[in-house]
SERO-4910 file (N, C-alpha, C, O; in steps of 0.05 Angstrom, whole numbers):
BEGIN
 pado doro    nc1    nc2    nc3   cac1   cac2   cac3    cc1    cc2    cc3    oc1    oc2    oc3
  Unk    A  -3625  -1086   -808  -3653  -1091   -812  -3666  -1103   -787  -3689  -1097   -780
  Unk    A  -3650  -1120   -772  -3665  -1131   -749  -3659  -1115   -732  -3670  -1128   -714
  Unk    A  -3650  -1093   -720  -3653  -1075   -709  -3673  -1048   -707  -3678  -1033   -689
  Unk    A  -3684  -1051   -744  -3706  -1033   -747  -3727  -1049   -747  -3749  -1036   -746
  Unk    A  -3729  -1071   -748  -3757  -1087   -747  -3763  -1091   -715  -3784  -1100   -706
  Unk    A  -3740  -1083   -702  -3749  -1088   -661  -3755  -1064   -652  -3769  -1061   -632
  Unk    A  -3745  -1040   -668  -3754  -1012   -660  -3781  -1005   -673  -3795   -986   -665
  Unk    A  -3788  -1020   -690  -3815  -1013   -700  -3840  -1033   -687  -3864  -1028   -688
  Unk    A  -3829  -1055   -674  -3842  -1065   -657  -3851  -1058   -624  -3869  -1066   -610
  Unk    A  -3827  -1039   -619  -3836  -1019   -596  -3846   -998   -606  -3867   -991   -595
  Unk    A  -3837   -984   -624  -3854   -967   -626  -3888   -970   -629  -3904   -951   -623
  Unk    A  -3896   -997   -637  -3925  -1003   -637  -3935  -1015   -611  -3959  -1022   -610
  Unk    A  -3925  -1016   -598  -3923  -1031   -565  -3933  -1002   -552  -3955   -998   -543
  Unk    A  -3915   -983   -553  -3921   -957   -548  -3935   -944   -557  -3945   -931   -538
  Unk    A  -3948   -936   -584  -3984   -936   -591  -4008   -941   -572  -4027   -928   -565
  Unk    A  -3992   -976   -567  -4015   -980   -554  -4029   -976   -532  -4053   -977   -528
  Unk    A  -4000   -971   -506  -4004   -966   -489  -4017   -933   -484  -4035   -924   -471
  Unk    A  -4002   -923   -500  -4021   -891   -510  -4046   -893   -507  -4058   -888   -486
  Unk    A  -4055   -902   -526  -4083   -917   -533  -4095   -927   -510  -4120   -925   -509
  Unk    A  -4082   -937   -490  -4096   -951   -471  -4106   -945   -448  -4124   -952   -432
  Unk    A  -4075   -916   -454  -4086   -889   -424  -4110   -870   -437  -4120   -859   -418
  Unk    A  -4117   -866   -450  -4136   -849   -463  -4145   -838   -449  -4143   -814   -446
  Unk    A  -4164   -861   -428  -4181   -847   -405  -4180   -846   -379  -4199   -851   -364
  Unk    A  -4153   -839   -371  -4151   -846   -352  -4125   -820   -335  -4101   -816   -338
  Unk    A  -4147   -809   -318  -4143   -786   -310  -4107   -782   -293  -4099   -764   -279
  Unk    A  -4094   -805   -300  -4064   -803   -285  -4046   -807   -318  -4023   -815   -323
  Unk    A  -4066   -797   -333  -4045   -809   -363  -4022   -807   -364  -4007   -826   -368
  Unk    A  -4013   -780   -361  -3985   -775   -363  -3973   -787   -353  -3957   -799   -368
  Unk    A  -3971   -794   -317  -3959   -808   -301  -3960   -839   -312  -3942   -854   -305
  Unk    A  -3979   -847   -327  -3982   -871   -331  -3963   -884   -348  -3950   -905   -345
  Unk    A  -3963   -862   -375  -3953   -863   -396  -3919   -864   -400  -3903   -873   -416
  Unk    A  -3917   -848   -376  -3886   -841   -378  -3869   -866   -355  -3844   -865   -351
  Unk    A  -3889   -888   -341  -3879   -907   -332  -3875   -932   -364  -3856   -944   -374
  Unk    A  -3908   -927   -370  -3901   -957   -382  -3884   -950   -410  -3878   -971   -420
  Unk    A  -3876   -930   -424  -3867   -921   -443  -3830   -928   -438  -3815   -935   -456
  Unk    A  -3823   -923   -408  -3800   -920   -395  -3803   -949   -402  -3793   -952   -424
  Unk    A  -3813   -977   -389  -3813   -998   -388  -3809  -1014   -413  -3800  -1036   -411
  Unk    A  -3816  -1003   -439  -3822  -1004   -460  -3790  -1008   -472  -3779  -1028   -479
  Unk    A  -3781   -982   -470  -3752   -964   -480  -3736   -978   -468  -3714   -984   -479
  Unk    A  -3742   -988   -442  -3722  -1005   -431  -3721  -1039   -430  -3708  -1055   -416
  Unk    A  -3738  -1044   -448  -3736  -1073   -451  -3723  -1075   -477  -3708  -1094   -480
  Unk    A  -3727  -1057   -498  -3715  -1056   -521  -3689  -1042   -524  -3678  -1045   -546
  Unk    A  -3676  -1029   -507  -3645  -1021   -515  -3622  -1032   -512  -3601  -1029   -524
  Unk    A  -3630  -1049   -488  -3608  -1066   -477  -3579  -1050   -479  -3580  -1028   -468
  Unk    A  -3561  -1056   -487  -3537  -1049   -485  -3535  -1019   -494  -3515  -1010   -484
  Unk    A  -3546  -1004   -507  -3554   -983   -521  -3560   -964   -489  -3544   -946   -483
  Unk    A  -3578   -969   -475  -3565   -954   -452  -3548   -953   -439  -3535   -973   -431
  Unk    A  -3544   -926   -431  -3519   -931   -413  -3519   -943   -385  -3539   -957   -381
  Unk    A  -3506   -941   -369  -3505   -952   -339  -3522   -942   -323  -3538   -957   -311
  Unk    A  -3523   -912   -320  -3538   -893   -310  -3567   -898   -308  -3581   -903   -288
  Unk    A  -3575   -895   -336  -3605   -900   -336  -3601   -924   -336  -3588   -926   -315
  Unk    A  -3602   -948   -347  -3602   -969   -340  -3607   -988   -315  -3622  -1007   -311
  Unk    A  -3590   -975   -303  -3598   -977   -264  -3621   -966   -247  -3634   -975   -228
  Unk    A  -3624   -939   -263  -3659   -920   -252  -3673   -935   -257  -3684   -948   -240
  Unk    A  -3681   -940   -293  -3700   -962   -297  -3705   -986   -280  -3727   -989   -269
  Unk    A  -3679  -1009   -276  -3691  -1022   -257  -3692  -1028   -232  -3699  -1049   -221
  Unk    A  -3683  -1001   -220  -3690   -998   -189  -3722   -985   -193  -3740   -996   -180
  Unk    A  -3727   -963   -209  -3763   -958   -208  -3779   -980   -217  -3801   -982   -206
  Unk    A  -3773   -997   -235  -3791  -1010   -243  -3818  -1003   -255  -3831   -988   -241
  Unk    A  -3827  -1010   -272  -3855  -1012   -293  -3867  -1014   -279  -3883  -1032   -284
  Unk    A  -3871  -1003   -254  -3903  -1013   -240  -3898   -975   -223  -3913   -964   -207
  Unk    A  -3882   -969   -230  -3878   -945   -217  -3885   -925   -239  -3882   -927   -263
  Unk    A  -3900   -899   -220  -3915   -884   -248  -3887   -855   -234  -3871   -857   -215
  Unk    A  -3891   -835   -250  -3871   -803   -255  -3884   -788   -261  -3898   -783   -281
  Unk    A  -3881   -778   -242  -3885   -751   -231  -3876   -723   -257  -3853   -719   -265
  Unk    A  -3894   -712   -263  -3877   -683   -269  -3876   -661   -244  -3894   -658   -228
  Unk    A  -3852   -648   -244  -3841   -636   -222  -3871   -617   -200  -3876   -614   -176
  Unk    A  -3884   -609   -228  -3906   -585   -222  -3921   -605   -216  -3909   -614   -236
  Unk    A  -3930   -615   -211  -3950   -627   -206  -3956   -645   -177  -3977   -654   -168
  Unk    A  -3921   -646   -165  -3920   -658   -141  -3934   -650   -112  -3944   -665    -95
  Unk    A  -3932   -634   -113  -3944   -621    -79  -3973   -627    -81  -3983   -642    -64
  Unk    A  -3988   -615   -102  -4018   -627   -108  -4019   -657   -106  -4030   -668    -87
  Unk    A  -4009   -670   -125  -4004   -712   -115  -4005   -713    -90  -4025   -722    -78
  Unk    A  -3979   -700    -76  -3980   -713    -47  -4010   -708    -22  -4020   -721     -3
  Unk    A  -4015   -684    -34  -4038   -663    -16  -4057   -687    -16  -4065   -701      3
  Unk    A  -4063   -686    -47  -4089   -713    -47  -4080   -743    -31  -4095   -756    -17
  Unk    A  -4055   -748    -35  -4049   -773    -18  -4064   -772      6  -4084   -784     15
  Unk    A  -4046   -753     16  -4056   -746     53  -4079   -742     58  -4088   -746     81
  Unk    A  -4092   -733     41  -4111   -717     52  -4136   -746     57  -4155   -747     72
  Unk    A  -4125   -765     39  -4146   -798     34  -4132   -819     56  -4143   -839     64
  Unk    A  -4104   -808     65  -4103   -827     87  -4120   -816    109  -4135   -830    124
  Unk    A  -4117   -790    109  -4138   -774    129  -4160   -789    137  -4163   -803    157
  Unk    A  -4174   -784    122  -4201   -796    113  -4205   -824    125  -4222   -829    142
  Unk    A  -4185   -847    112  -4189   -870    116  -4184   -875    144  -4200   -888    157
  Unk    A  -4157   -863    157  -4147   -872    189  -4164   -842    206  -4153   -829    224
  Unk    A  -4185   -838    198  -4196   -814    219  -4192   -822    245  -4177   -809    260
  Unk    A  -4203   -840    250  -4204   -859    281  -4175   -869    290  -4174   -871    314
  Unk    A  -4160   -874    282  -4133   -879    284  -4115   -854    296  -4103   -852    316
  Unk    A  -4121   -835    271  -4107   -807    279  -4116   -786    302  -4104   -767    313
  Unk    A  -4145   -797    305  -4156   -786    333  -4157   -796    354  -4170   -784    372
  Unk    A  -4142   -828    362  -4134   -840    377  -4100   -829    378  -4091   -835    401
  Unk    A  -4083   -818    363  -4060   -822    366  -4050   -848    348  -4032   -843    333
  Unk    A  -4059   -872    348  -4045   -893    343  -4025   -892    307  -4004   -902    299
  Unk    A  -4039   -881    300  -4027   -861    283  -4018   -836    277  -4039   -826    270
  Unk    A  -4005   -822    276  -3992   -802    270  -3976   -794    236  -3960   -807    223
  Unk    A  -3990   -763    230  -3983   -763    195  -3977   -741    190  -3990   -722    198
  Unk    A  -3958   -737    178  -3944   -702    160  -3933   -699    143  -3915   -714    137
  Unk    A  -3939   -676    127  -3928   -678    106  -3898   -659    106  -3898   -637    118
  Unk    A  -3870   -671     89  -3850   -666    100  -3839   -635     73  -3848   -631     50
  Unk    A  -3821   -623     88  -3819   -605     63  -3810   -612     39  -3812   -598     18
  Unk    A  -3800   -635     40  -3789   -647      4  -3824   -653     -9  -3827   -658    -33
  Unk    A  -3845   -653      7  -3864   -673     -8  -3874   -699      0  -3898   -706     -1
  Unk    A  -3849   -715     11  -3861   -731     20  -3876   -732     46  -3878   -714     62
  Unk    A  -3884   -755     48  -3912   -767     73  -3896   -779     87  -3880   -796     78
  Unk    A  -3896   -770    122  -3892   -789    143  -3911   -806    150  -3928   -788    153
  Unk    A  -3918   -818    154  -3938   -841    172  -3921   -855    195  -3905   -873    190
  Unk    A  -3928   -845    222  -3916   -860    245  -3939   -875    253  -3962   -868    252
  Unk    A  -3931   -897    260  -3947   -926    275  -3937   -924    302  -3913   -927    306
  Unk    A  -3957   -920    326  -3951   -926    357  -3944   -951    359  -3958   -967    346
  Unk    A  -3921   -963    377  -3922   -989    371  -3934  -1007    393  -3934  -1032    393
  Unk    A  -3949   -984    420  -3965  -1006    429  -3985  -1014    407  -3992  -1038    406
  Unk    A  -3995   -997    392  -4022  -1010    382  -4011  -1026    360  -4029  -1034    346
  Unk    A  -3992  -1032    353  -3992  -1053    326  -3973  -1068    331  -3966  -1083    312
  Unk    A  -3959  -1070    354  -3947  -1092    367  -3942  -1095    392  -3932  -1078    407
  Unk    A  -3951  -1123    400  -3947  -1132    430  -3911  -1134    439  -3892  -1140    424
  Unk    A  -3910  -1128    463  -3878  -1122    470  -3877  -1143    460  -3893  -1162    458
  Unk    A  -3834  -1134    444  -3822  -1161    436  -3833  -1177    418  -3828  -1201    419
  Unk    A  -3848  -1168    400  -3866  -1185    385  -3861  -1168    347  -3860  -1144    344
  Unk    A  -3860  -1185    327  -3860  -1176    305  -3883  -1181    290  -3886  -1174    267
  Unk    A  -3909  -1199    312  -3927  -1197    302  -3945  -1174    298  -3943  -1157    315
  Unk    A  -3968  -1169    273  -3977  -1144    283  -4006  -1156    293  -4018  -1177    290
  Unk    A  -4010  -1126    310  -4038  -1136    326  -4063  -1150    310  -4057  -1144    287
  Unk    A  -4084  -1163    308  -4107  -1165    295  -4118  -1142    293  -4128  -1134    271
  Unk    A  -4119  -1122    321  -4135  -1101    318  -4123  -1077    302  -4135  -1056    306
  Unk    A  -4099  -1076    284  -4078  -1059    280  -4085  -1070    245  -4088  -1051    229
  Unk    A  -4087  -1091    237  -4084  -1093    214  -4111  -1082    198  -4106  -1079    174
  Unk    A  -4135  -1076    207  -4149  -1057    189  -4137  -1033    179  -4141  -1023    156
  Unk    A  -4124  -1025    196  -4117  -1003    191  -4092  -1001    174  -4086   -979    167
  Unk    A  -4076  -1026    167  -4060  -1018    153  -4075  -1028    130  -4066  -1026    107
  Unk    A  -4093  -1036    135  -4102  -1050    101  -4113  -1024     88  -4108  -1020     64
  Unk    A  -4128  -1006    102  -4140   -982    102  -4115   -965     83  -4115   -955     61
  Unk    A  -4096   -967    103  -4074   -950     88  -4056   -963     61  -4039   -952     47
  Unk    A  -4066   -992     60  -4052   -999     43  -4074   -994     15  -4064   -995     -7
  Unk    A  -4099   -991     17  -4110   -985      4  -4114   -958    -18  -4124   -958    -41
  Unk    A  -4103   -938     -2  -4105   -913     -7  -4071   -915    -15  -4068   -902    -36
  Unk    A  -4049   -925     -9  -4024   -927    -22  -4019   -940    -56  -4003   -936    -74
  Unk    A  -4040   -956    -54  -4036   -973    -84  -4049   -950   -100  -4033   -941   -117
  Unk    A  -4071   -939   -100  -4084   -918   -110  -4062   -900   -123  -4066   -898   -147
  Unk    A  -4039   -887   -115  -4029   -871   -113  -4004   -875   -125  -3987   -861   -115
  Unk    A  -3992   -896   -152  -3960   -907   -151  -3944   -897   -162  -3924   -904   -174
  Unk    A  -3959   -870   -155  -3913   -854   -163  -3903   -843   -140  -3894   -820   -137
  Unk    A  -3904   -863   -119  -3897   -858    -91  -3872   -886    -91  -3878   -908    -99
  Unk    A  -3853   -881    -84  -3843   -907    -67  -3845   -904    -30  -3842   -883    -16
  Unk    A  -3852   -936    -20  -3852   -934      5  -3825   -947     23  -3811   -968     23
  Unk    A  -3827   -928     34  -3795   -942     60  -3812   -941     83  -3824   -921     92
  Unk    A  -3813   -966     93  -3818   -968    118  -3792   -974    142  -3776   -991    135
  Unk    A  -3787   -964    161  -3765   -965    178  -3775   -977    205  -3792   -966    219
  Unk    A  -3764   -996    211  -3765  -1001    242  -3748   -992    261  -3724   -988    257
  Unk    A  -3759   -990    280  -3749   -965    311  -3749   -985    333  -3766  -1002    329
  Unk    A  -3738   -989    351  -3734   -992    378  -3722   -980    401  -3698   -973    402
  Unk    A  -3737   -977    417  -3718   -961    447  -3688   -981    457  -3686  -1003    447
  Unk    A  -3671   -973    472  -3646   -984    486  -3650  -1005    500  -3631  -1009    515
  Unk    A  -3672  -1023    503  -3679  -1041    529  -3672  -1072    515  -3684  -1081    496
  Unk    A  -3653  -1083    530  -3655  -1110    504  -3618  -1109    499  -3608  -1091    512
  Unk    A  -3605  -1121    487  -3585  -1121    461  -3595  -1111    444  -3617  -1106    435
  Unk    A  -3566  -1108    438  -3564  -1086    399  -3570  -1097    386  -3584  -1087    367
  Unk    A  -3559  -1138    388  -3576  -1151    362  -3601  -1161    361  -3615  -1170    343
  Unk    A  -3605  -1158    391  -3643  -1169    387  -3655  -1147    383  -3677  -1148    372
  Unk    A  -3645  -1119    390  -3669  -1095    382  -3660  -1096    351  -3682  -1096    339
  Unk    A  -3640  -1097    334  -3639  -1093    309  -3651  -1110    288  -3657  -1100    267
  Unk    A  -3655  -1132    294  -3660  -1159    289  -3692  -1152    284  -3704  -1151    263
  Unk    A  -3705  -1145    317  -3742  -1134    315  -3743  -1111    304  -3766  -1103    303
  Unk    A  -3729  -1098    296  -3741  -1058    270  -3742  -1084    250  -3764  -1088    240
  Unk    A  -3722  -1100    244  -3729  -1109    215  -3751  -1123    212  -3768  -1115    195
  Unk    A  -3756  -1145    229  -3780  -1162    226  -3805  -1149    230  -3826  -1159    222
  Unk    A  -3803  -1121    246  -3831  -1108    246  -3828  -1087    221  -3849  -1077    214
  Unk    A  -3812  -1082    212  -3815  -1072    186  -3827  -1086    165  -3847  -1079    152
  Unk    A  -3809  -1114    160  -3818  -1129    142  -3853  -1132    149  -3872  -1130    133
  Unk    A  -3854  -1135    179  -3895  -1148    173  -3906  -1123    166  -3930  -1124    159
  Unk    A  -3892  -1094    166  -3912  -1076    166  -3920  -1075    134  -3943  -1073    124
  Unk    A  -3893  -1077    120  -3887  -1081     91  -3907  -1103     75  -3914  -1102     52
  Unk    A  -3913  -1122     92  -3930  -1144     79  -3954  -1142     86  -3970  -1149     69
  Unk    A  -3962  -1133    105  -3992  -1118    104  -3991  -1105     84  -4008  -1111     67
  Unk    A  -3972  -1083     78  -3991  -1065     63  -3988  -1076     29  -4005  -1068     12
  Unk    A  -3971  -1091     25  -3966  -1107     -2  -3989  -1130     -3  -3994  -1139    -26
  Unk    A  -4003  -1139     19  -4032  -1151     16  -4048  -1134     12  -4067  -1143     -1
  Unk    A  -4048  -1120     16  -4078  -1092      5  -4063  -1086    -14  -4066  -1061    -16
  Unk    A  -4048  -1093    -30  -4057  -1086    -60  -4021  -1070    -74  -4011  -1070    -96
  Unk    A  -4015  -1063    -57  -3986  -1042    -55  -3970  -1060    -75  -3969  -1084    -69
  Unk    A  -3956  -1050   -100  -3939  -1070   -110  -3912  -1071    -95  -3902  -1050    -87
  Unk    A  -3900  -1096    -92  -3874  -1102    -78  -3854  -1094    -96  -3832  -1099    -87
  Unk    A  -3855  -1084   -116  -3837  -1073   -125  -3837  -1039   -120  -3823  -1027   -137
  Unk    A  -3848  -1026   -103  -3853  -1000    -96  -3845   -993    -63  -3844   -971    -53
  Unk    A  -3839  -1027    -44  -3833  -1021    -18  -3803  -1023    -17  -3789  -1034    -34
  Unk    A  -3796  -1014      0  -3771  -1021      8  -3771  -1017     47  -3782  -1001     61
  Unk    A  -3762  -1030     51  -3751  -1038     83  -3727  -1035     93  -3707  -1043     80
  Unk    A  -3724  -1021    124  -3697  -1020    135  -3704  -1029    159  -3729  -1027    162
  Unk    A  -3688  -1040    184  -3685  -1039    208  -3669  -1023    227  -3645  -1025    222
  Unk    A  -3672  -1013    239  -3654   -985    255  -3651   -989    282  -3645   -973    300
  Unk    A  -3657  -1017    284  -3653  -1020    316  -3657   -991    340  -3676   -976    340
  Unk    A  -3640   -990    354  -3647   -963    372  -3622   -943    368  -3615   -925    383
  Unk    A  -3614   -950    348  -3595   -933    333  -3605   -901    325  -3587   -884    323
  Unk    A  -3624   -897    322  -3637   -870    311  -3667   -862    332  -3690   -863    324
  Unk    A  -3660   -855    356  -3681   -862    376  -3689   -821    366  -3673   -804    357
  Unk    A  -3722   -817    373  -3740   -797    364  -3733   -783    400  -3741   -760    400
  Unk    A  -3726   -787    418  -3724   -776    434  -3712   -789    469  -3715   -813    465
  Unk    A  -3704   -788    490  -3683   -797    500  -3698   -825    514  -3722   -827    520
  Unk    A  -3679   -843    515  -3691   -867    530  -3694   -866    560  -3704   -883    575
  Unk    A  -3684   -846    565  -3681   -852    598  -3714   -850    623  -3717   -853    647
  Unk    A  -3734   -845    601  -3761   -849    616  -3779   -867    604  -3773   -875    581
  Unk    A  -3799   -874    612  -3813   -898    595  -3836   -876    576  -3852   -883    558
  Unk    A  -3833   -864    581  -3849   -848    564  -3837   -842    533  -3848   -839    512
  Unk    A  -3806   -840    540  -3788   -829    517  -3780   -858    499  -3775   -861    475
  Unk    A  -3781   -879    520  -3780   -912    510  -3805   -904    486  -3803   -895    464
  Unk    A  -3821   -910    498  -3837   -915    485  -3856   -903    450  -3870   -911    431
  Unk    A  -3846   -884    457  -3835   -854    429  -3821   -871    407  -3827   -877    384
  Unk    A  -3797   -877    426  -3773   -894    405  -3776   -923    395  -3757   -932    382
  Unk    A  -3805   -941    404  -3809   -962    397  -3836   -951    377  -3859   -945    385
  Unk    A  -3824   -951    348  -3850   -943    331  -3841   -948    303  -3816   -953    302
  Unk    A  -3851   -949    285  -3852   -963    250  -3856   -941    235  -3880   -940    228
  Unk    A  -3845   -923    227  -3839   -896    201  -3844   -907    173  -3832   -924    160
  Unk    A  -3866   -893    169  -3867   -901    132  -3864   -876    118  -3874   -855    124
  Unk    A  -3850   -882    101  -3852   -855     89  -3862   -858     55  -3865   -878     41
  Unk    A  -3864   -835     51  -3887   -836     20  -3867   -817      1  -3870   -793     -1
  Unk    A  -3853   -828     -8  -3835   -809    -35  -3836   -807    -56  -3831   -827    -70
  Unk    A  -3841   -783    -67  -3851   -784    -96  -3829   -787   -116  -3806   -779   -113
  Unk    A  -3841   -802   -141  -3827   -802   -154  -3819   -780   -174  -3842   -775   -182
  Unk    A  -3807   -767   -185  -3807   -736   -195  -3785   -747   -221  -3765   -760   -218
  Unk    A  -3799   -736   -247  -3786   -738   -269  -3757   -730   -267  -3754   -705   -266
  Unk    A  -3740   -741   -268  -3713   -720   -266  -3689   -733   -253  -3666   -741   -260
  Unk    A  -3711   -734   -223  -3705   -739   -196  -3711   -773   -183  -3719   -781   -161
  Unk    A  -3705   -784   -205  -3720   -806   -192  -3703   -824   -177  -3715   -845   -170
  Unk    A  -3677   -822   -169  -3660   -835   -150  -3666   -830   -125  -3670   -848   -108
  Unk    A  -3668   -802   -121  -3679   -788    -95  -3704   -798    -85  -3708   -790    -62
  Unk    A  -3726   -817    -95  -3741   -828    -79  -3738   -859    -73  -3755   -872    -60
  Unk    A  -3714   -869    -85  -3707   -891    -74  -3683   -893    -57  -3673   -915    -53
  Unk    A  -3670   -865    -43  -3652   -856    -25  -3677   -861      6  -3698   -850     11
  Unk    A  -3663   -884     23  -3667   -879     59  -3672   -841     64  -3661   -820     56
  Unk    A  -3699   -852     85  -3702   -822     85  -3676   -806    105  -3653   -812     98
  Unk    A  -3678   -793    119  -3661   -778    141  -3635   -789    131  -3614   -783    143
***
């Protein structure tokens, strides 16, 4: 009996949230987060390991994707960072593509959003991520990995040490414009994974930069967007 009186208590939990997407043009996506969140507060031991672990690595604040519907999601993503970093992306200081799985690259130059040796980000650098953090919260059946990069100049543990800390600030910018922190995730890569060779300052400087990437979440598939990209 007290097992059917907790299932009939989610089941009216779940009504409501029905009820609540009504109008609201991401329903599906909406529905099939908080419904997930729902199912998973009430089964407890009743799930198995498997799902159990998906649930709370995506978390209730994360919306799903149906499969068909992904390439269109992402198109609109990009196409509003577009929009928002026009001036950015026609300076270079940004750089954006969309990858063949779907997801969004966003490269950050790191002269413009950080002073050498520095994990601070610029003053003049943070509109622009607020810009982008703006158009990211919009959008939450994405998870974000941001990665930090450094060229060979330095030690292994002080360049590894700065990917992380300029990851983390890139990560907290964009979790101040609105991004839920339960949707970022962060790595550091020191000069471990360099975009092209160090031996000119031109190629240095390639390899000192902040990778975000935008992965959808896809009904099915949803480990695969909380997998490190490359």
């Amino acid at each position: 009996m007290r097992e059917l009186h907790r299932n009939g208590i989610l089941v009216l939990c779940a009504m409501a949230i029905l009820n609540g997407c009504a109008d609201d043009p991401y329903q599906k996506t909406k529905i099939g987060s908080a419904l997930g969140a729902v199912v998973g507060a009430g089964a407890g031991a009743a799930i198995d390991g498997k799902n159990r672990g998906r649930g709370a690595a995506i978390g209730a604040a994360v919306g799903i994707l149906a499969g068909g519907g992904v390439g269109l999601y992402m198109d609109k993503q990009k196409k509003a960072i577009e929009e928002q970093l026009a001036k950015e992306l026609a300076t270079h200081d940004v750089e954006l593509k969309k990858l063949p799985d779907n997801s969004i690259e966003v490269d950050l130059k790191s002269e413009a959003s950080f002073a050498t040796g520095s994990s601070e980000v610029k003053p003049s650098f943070n509109t622009a991520l607020a810009k982008l953090g703006a158009v990211v919260k919009q959008y939450d059946s994405t998870m974000v990995h941001v990665l930090g990069h450094t060229d060979d100049q330095g030690s292994n543990s002080f360049n590894q040490q700065l990917s992380e800390r300029r990851a983390t600030a890139v990560a907290s910018a964009l979790t101040a414009a609105g991004v839920d922190p339960s949707r970022v995730r962060t790595e550091g890569r020191g000069e471990s994974d360099p975009d092209t060779s160090n031996a000119t300052a031109d190629g240095r400087s390639r390899n000192r930069r902040v990778e975000i990437y935008l992965k959808p979440v896809v009904e099915g598939h949803e480990q695969e967007a909380l997998r490190s990209p490359k």
